[in-house]
KOLLUM-861283 format. One record per residue (C-alpha): residue in one letter; residue number from 1; x, y, z. Coordinates in steps of 0.5 Angstrom, whole numbers. Each point is the difference from the previous one (the first is absolute). Last residue first. Layout:
# KOLLUM-861283
   res     n       X       Y       Z
     A   NUM       X       Y       Z
...
END
This chain:
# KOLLUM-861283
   res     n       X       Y       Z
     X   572     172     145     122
     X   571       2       6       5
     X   570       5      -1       6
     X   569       1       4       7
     X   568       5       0       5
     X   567       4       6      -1
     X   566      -8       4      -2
     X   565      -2      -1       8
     X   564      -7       1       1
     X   563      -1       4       6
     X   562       0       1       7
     X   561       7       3       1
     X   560       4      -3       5
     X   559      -6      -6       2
     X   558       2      -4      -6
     X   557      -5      -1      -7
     X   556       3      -5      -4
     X   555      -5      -2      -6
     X   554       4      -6      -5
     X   553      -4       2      -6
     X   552      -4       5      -5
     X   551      -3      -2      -6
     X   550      -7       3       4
     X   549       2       6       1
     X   548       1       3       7
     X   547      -6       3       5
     X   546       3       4       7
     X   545      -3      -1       7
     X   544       4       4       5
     X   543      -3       1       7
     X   542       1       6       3
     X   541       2       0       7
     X   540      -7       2       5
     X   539       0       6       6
     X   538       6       1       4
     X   537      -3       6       5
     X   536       7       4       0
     X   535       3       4       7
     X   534      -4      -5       5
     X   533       5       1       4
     X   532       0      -8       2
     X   531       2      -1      -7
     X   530       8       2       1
     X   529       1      -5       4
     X   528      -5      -5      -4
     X   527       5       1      -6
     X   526       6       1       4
     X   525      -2      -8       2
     X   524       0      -2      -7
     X   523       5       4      -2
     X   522       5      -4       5
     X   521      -3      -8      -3
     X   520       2       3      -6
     X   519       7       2       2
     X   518       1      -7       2
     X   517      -2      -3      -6
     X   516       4       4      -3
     X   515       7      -1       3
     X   514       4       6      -1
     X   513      -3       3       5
     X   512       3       8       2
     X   511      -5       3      -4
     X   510      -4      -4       6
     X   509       4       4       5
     X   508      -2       7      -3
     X   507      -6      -1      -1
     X   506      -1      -1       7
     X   505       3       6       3
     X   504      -4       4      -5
     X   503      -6      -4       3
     X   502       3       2       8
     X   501       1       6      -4
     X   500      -7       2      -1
     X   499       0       6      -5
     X   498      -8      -1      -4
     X   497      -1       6      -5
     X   496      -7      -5       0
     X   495       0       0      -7
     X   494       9      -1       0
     X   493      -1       0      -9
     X   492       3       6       0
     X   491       2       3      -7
     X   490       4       7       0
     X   489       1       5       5
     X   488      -2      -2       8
     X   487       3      -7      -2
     X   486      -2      -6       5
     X   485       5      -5      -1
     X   484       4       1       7
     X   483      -6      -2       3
     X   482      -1      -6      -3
     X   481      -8      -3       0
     X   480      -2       0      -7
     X   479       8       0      -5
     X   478       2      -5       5
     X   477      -7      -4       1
     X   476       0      -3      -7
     X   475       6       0      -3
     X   474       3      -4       6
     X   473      -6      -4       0
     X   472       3      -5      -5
     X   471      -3      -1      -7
     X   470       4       5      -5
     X   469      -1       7       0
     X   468      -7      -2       2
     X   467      -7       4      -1
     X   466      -3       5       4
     X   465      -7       3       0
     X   464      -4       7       4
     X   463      -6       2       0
     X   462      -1       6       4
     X   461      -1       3       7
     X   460       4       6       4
     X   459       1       3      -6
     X   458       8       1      -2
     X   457       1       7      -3
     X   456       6       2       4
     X   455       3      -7      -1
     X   454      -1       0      -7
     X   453      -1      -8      -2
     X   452      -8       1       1
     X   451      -1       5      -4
     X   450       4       0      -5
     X   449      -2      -6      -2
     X   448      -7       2       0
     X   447       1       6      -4
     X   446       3      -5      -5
     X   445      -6      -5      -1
     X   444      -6       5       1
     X   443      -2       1       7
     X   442      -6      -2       4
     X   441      -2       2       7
     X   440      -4      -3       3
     X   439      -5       1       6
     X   438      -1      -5       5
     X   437      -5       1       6
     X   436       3      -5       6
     X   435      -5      -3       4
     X   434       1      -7       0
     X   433      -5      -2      -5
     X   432       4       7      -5
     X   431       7      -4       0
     X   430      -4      -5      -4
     X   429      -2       4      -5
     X   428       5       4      -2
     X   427       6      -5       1
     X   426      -5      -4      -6
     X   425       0       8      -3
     X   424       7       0      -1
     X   423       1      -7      -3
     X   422      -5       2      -5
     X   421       4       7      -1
     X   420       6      -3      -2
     X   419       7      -2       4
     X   418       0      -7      -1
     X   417      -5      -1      -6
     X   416       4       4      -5
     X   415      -6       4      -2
     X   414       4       6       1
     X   413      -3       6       4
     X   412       5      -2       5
     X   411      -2       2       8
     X   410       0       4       6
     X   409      -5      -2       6
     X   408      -2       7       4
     X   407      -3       0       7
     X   406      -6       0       4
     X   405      -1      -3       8
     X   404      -5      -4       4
     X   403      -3       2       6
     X   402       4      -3       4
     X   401       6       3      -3
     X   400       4       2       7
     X   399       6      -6      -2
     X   398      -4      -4       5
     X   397      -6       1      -4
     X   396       3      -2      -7
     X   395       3      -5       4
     X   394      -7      -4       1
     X   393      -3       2      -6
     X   392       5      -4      -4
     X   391      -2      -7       4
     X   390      -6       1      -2
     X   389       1       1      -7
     X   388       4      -6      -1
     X   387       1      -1      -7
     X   386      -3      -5      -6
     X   385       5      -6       0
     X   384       2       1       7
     X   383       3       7       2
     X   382       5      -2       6
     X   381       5       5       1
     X   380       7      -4       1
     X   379      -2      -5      -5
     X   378       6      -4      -1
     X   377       4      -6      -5
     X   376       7       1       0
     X   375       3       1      -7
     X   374       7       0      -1
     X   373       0       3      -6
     X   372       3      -6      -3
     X   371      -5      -4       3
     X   370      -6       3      -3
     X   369      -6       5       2
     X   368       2       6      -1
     X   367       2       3       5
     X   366      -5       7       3
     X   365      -4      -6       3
     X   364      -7       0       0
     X   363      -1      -1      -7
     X   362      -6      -2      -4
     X   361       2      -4      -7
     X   360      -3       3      -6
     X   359       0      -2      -7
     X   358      -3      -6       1
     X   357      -4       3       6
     X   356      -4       5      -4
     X   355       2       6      -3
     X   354       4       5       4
     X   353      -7       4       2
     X   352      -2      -9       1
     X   351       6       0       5
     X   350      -1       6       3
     X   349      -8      -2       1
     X   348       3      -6       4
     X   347       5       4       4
     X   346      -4       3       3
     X   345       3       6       4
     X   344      -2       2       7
     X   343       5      -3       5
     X   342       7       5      -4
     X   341      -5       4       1
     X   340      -1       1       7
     X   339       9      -2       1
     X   338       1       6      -4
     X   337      -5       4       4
     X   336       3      -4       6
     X   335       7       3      -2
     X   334      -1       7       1
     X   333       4       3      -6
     X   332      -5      -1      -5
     X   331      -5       4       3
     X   330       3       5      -2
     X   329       6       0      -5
     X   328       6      -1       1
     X   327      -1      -8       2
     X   326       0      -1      -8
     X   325      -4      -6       0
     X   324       1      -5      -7
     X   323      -5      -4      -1
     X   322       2      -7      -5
     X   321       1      -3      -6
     X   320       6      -5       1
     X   319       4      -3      -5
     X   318       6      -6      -1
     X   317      -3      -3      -6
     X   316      -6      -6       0
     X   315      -1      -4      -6
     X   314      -6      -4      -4
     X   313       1      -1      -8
     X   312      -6       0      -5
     X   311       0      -5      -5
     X   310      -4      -6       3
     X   309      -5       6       1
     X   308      -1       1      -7
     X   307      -2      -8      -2
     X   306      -4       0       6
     X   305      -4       6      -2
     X   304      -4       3       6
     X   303       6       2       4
     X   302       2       4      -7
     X   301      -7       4       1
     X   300       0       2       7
     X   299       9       1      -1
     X   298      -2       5      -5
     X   297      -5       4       3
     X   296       5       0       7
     X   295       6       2      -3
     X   294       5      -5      -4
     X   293       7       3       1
     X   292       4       3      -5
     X   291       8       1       2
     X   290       4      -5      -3
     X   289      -5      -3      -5
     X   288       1      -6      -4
     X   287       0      -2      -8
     X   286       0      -6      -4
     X   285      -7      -2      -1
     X   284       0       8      -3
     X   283       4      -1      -5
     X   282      -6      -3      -4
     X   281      -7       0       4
     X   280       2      -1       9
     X   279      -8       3      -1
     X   278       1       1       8
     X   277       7       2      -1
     X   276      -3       6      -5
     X   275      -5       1       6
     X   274       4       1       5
     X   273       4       5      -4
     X   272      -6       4      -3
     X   271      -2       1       7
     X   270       7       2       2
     X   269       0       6      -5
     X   268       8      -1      -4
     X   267       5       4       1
     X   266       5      -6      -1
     X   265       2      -6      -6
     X   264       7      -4       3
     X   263       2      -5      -5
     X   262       4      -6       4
     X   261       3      -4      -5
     X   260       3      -6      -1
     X   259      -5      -3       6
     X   258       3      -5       5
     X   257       5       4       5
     X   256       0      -3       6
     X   255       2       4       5
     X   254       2      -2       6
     X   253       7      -5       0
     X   252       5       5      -4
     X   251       6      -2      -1
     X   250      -1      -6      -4
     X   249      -5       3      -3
     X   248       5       4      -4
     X   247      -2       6      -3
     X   246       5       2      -7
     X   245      -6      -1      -4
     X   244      -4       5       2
     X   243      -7      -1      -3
     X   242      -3       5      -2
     X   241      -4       6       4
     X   240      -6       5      -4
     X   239      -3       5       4
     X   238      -5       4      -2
     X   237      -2       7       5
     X   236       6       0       3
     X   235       3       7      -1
     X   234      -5       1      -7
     X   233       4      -7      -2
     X   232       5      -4       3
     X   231       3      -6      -6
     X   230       5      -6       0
     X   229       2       0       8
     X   228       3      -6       2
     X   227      -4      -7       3
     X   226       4      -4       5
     X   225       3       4       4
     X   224       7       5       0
     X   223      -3       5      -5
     X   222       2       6      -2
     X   221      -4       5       1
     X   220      -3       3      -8
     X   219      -4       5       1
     X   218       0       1       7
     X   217       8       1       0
     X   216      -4       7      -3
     X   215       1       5       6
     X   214       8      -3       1
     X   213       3      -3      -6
     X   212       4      -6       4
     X   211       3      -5      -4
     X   210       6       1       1
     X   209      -2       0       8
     X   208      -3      -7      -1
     X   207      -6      -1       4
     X   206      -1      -4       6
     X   205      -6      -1       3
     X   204       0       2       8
     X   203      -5       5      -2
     X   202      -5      -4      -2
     X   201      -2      -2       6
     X   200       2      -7       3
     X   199       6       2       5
     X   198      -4       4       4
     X   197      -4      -7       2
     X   196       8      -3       1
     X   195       1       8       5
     X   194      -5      -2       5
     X   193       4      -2       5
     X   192       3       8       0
     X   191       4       2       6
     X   190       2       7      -2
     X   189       4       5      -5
     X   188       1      -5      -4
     X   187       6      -3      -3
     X   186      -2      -4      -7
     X   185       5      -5      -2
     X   184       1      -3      -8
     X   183       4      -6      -2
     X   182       0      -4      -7
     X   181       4       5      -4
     X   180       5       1       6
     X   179       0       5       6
     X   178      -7       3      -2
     X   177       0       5       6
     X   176      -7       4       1
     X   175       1       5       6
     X   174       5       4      -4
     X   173      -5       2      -4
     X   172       2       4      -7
     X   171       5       3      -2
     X   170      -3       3      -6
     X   169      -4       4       4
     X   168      -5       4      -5
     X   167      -2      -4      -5
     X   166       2      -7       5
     X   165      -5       2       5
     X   164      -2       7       4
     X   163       3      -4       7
     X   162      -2       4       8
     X   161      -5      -5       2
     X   160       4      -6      -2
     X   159       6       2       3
     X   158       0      -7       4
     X   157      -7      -5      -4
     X   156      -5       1       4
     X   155      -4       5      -1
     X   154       1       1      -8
     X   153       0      -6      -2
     X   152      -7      -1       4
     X   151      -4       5      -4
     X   150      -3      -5      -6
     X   149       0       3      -6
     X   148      -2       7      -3
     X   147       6       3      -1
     X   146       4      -1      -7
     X   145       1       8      -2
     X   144       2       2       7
     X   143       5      -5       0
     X   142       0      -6       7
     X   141      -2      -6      -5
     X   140       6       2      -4
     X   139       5      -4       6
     X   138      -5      -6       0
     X   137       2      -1      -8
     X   136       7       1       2
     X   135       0      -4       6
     X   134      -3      -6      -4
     X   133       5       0      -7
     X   132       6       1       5
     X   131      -3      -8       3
     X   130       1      -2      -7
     X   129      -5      -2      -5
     X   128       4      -3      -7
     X   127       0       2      -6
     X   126      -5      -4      -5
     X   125      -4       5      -3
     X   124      -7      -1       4
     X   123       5       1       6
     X   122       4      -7       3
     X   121      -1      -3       7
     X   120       5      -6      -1
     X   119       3      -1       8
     X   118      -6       2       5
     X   117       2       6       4
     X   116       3       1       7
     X   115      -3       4       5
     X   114       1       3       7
     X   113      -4       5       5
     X   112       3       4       5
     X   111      -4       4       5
     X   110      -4      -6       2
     X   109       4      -1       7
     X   108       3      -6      -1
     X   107       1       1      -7
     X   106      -4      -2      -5
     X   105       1      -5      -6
     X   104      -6       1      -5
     X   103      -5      -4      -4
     X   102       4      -5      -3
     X   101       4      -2      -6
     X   100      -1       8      -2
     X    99      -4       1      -8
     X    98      -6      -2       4
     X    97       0      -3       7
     X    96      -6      -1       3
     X    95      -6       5       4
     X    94      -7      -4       3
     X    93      -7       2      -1
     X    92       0      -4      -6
     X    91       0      -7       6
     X    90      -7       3       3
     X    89      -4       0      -7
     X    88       3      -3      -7
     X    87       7       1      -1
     X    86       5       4      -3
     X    85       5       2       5
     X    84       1       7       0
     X    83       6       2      -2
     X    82       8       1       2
     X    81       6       3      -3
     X    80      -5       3      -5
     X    79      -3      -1      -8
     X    78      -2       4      -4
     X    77      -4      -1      -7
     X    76      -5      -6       3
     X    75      -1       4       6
     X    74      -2       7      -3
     X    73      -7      -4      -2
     X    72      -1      -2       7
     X    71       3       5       5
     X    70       7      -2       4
     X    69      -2      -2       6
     X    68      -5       5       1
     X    67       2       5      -6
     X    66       1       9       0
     X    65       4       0      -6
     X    64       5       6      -1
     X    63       7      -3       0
     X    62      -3      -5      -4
     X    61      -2       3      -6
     X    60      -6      -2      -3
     X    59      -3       7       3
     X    58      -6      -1      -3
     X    57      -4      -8      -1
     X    56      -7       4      -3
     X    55      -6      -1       6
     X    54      -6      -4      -2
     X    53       3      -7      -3
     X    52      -1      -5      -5
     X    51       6      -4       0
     X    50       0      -5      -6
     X    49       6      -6       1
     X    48       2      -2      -6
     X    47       2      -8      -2
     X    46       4      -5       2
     X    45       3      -4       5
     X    44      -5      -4       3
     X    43      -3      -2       7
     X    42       1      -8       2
     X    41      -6      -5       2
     X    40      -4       4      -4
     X    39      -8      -1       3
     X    38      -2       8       1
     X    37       6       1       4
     X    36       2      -6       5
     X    35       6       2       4
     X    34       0       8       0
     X    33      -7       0       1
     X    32      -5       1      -4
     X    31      -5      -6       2
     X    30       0       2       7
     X    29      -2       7      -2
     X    28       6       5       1
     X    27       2       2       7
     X    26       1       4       6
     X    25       0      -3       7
     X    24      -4       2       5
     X    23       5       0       7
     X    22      -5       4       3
     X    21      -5       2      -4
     X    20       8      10     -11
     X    19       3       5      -7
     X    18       3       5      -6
     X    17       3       5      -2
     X    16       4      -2      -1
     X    15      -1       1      -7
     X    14      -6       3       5
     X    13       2      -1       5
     X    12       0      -6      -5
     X    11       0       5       2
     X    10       4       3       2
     X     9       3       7      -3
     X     8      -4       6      -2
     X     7       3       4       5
     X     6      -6       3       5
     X     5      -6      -4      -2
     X     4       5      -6       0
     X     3       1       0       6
     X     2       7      -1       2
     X     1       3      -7       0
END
């Protein structure tokens, strides 16, 4: 997933956007957990289920969502060939089958993926969902007017780059074949192991092309999951979904569709959400939020209250904050500069910036620290809890600096407590013990991104963060350290403009992998390759910590997405 500051995606990065140690495991409180739900052997059906949001749900359309593993609320209206398993911790980071038998049948080489779908799958009007349905619904995330999903269609699928979508081209790809009803193909331009996790976002719904009304399907998108479209107001701001009767649980393992209702209520402050689920008054017992954190006040006040904190669900997402060099600019470009700093910073006053350590986990490694990702523990520039500034000063010295040296830290003015001027001035500070004086220079939200994403206006030191398509270390280190994605117009997230071909190499044969337990071992081993430039200084992983309502059961919170999952909850 790309940085939120820059796209307004993830989430839980943050709708995605957002989240992250080593093998922790993200859960709700052991007496909420899927198994054991405040004493019910068994959750309920029935009900309606409240979400209490800040963003408004736009681009309820398929082809334009931008969702780690299919996204939360859009999950339960669309469904995809595969998904994310919806379990809590370690397991949900794992992808399974969905509207396909299986997560995929490759090739020898992963350049030819092959799915089968379930026999029964029906709309919400009772037709049936066929293998054209899904090409076509993927085929209209390539229009103009339907853009803002995920890229990945568009590099790897053979004629991709080149398809303007079904309004314009009505041919369509022809390296998508449904030779049946039930059988759809995908032939890529390369080796792609990682296609299963692909297959989960919400571009691979099927949409029906008789039904397809362009700009506004997103007011009325058919739905082939449990819960269908009722009402879509002010673009998202209140929505209202019922049940689809036509979904079958037979078909469909992942979710649980408890509530009758899910009534989704956006564009409401964050305090006043908290505090409405804290209070859990009226409807509010049964509500939850997607994309509302607890922030370091409010989580000291509920920690002090046994019943509120037996209400606060725990989770780790794939994201990383971190300090991007740009090796163009002096004195970045000497290595012992990077390597000086990367020694001098104290993640123990980073971790407090970033508003404590049960929000935050300190980071040496640029991975998040999951087995999915392939996490390999290592700590190449060892700091310590507090900075080593010693060891800082003595390559400043050897990089000509002996008597220290000046530079600039560009930084967010938003108080998001990742890229914010509270962890800036703890880099500031500890930075300042090694001989090193820090000015920083903070910008306003937008100017910010389109500062550090332009090559040409890159600064040679700033806050950065990057969160995860889906959890593997593909997404996170190709976009970053892969010089054939650095972008000179437009875009570019490759910080440290890094064009390494034995780690270019690299990429590509892991993409190759179709087993996944072997490629994360691999990016494992990239990220700690990689690590030895001291491009980036990883700081800490966010910590999620989100309050629920008090009628709410069955708690599953997985490692894919580090939040609440609304598929598997119930309400009194």
């Amino acid at each position: 997933m790309r940085q939120p500051s820059v796209t307004a995606r993830r989430v839980a990065a943050a709708s995605v956007s957002l989240i992250v140690a080593a093998g922790a495991a993200a859960c709700g409180p052991k007496d909420n957990d899927a198994k054991s739900s405040g004493g019910d052997a068994k959750p309920h059906k029935g009900g309606t289920l409240t979400v209490l949001n800040r963003n408004p749900q736009d681009d309820f359309d398929p082809a334009r969502l931008y969702t780690s593993g299919g996204g939360n609320v859009p999950s339960l209206v669309f469904r995809t060939l595969t998904t994310r398993n919806r379990e809590n911790g370690a397991a949900g980071a794992e992808v399974v089958p969905d509207l396909a038998t299986d997560t995929g049948r490759p090739s020898e080489n992963a350049t030819v993926w092959t799915y089968t779908l379930k026999k029964g799958l029906k709309y919400e009007d009772g037709t049936a969902i066929t293998s054209a349905d899904i090409k076509y619904g993927i085929e209209r995330s390539f229009a103009a007017e339907l853009s803002g999903g995920a890229p990945y269609l568009r590099d790897w699928l053979i004629g991709g780059a080149d398809y303007q979508g079904p309004y314009k081209d009505k041919k369509g790809l022809d390296s998508i074949e449904t030779p049946d009803d039930l059988t759809i193909v995908f032939h890529l331009n390369k080796p792609e192991g990682e296609f299963p996790y692909l297959a989960t976002q919400t571009q691979f719904a099927p949409v029906p092309k008789t039904k397809d009304t362009g700009t506004k399907y997103e007011e009325h998108p058919v739905s082939s999951g449990p819960y269908k479209v009722v009402k879509n107001e002010n673009d998202g701001e209140r929505l209202t979904l019922e049940r689809n009767t036509h979904w079958s649980a037979s078909t469909d393992a992942e979710r649980k569709a408890y509530p009758d209702k899910i009534d989704v209520r956006s564009g409401l402050d964050s305090s006043v959400i908290n505090q409405r689920l804290s209070s859990s008054q009226g409807t509010d017992a049964a509500a939850v939020t997607t994309d509302t954190n607890l922030g370091p006040a409010e989580l000291a006040k509920v920690t002090g209250d046994k019943a509120l904190a037996s209400r606060v669900g725990t989770g780790h997402f794939g994201y990383t904050n971190y300090l991007a060099f740009n090796p163009k600019v002096k004195p970045f470009d000497n290595p012992k500069v990077r390597q000086a700093i990367s020694y001098a910073v104290d993640r123990t006053s980073v971790v407090n910036a970033a508003g404590g350590s049960s929000l935050a986990e300190a980071a040496t490694t640029y991975l998040p620290n999951q087995k999915s990702f392939g996490y390999t523990p290592y700590d190449l520039f060892p700091a310590g809890a507090s900075g080593n500034a010693a060891k800082a000063k003595e390559l400043l010295a050897q990089a000509g600096y002996k008597d220290g040296l000046s530079i600039t830290l560009t930084h967010s003015n938003s108080k998001d407590f990742e890229t914010s001027p509270e962890i800036a001035t703890a880099i500031q500070d500890a930075l300042k013990k090694a001989g090193i004086t820090v000015k920083l220079q903070g910008l306003e939200e937008n100017d910010y991104s389109d500062k550090i994403t332009t090559a040409r206006t890159e600064p040679g030191l700033f806050l950065a963060h990057w969160g995860a398509d889906w959890p593997s270390g593909g997404p996170f280190l190709a976009p970053i350290f892969d010089g054939r994605q650095i972008v000179k117009d437009g875009a570019n997230f490759n910080t440290g403009f890094l064009d390494d071909k034995s780690v270019n190499d690299e990429i590509d044969a892991i993409n190759k992998l179709t087993d996944l337990d072997e490629a994360a071992k691999r990016w494992g081993a990239l990220d700690k390759k990689i690590g030895e430039q001291a491009l980036t200084v990883p700081l800490f992983h966010p910590v999620y910590k989100r309050l629920y309502g008090e009628g709410v059961k069955n708690i599953v919170i997985s490692d894919w997405t580090g939040v609440l999952d609304i598929s598997q909850v119930a309400v009194k």
